[in-house]
N, C-alpha and C positions, 0 to 999 in steps of 0.2 A: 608579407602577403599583401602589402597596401590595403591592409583594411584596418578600420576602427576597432579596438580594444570591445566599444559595446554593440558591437555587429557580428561577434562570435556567438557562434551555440558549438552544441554537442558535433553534432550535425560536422560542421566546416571541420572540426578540431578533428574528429575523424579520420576526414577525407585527406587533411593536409599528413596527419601519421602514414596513411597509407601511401600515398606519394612518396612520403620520406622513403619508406622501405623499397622503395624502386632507385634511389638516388644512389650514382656509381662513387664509390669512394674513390677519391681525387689519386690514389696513387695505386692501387690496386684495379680500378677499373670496375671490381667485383659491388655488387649491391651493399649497403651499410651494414653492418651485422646487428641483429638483435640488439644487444646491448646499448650500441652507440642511439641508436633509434628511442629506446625506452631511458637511456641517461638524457638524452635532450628534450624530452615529454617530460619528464621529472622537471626539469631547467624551469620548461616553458610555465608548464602547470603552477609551480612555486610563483613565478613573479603574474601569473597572472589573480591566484589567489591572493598577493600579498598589495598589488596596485588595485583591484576592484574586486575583491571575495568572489570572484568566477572561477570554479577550477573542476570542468565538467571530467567525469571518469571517462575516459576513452580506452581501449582497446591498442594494448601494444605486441607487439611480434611477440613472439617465445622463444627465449632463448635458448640454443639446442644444448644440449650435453654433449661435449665431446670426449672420447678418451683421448690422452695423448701417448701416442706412439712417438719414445723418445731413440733414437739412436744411441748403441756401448760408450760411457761417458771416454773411455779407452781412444776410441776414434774421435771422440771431439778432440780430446789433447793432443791427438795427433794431430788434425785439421788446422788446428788454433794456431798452433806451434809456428811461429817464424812468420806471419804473418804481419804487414804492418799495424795492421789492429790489436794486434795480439793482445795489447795490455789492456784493452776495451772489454777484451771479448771475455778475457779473465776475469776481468772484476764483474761481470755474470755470471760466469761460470764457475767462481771459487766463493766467490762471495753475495753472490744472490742481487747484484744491484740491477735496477732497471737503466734502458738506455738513457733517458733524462738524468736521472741521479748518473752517471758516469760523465756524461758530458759535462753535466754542472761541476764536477770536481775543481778544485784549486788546489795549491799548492798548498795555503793554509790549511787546508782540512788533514792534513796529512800529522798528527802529533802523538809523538811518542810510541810508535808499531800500531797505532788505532787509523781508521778512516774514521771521518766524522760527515753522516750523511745531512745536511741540510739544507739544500737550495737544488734546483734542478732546472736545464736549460730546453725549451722547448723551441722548434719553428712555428710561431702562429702568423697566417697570412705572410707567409711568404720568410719573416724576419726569424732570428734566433732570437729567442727573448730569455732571461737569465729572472726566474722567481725565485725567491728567499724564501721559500717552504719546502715542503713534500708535498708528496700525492694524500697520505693523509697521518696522521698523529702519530701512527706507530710507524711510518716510515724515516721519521726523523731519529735516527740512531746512530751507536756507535760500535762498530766491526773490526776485529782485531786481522790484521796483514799476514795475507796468509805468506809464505815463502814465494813463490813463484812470481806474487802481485808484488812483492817489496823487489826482488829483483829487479824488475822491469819500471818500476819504478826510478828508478834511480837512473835508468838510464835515457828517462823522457829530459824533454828541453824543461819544462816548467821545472821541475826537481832540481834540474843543477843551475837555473838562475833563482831559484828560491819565490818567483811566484808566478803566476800565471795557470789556465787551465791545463791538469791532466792530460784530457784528450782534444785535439786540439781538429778533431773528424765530425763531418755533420752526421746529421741521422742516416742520410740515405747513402754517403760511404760506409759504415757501421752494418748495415740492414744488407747493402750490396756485397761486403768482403765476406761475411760469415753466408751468405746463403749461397752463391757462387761457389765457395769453396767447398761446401758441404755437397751441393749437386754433384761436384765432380766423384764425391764417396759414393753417389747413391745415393743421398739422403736431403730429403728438403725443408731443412730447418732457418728461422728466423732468431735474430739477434734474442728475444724475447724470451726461443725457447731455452737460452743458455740459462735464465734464470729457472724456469722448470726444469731443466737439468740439475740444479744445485739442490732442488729439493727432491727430486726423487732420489736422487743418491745418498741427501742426507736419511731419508724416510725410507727407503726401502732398503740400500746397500750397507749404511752403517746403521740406522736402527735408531736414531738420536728422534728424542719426544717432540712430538708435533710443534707443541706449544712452545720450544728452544728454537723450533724452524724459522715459526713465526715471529721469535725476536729479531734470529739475525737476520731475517731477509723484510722484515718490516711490514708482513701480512696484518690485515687489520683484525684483530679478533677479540669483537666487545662480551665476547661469552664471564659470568660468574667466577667459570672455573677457572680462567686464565687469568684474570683479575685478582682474583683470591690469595695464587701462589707465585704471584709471577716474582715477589719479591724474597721470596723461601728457596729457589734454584740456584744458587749462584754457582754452587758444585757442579750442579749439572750442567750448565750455562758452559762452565771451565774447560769441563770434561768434552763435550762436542765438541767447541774450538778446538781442542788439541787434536781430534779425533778430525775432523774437515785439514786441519794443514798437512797431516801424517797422509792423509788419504790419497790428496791431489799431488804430495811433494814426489809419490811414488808411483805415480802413474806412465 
């Protein structure tokens, strides 16, 4: 903003939110959504509390509630199927990972039938940049292979020279292959929503416990209850995996 840290009020902090909320997002064209808006007011708020105790309440968008209308997972596995992405769009779809965590994959991650989620590759300003974390603490996990992903596994380049990335696709061939192909169904779904696909079919078609969801697919959930027993499940833990590869191998 070219101003001074102590030439801000209430006032300007305001006016620049509200601005925000007009600003076209650089790949959609469409205005920033709620969220993006109110996470970078967070951002700003924090460092300016913590460089000079200023941190005025301002007034952020609301973010709306959506329901998601998911398309018969039956037709994604058709859609997905043969696809050069295929094994991208898989590993959201069988196994809940987000697009960063699939990019970030390597070859080492791959040991003994498990995936091992920890690093994830972003484009910032233009570059792919490769971080040694997750998104956040619960997303640093380990996911057993389901059938369809170990196949197609095997048959990428990283796999048979023993290292290199998985997917070797940027975001926006990823985002472009699955929503292209889906339009042609009828249907306008984002790489993203394959990951809400893995959970409503875990939660509503097989019935497997919320809180087993939110292991495998790394949902963050600092609630009591889930803290309490998350180390008491392991049966049940068992018992979904087996029930998630039975599910997808017969579709």
């Amino acid at each position: 903003m070219k101003m001074k840290v102590s030439s801000l009020d209430k006032i300007i902090c305001q006016e620049a939110i509200n601005q925000e909320t007009q600003r076209p997002n650089a790949r959609t064209g469409e205005p920033l959504s709620p969220k993006t808006v109110k996470n970078e007011w967070a951002m700003v708020k924090s460092a300016l509390h913590h460089v000079c105790d200023f941190a005025p309440d301002c007034v952020t968008p609301k973010e709306q509630t959506k329901i998601l209308t998911l398309p018969d997972p039956r037709l994604v596995d058709e859609t997905i199927t043969g696809l050069k992405t295929e094994l991208a769009c898989r590993l959201a779809f069988e196994m809940s990972l987000r697009m960063s965590e699939v990019r970030g994959l390597e070859y080492k991650h791959i040991k003994n039938g498990m995936l091992y989620i920890e690093q994830t590759k972003k484009k910032i300003k233009g570059v792919d940049t490769l971080e040694h974390y997750t998104k956040t603490s619960s997303s640093c996990r380990v996911i057993p292979i389901t059938p369809n992903v170990k196949r197609l596994l095997k048959e990428c380049e990283a796999y048979k020279n023993k290292q290199g990335f998985i997917v070797p696709y940027s975001g926006a061939v990823l985002y472009d292959s699955i929503h292209r192909a889906m339009l042609k169904k009828g249907e306008d779904m984002s790489f993203h929503d394959l990951r809400h696909e893995f959970a409503s079919v875990c939660i509503n078609v097989l019935h497997i416990p919320v809180v087993v969801v939110q292991l495998i697919g790394g949902w963050n959930d600092p609630t009591t209850l889930y803290r309490r027993y998350v180390n008491n499940m392991n049966s049940v833990y068992n018992e979904s995996i087996k029930s998630i590869a039975k599910y997808f191998s017969n579709l």
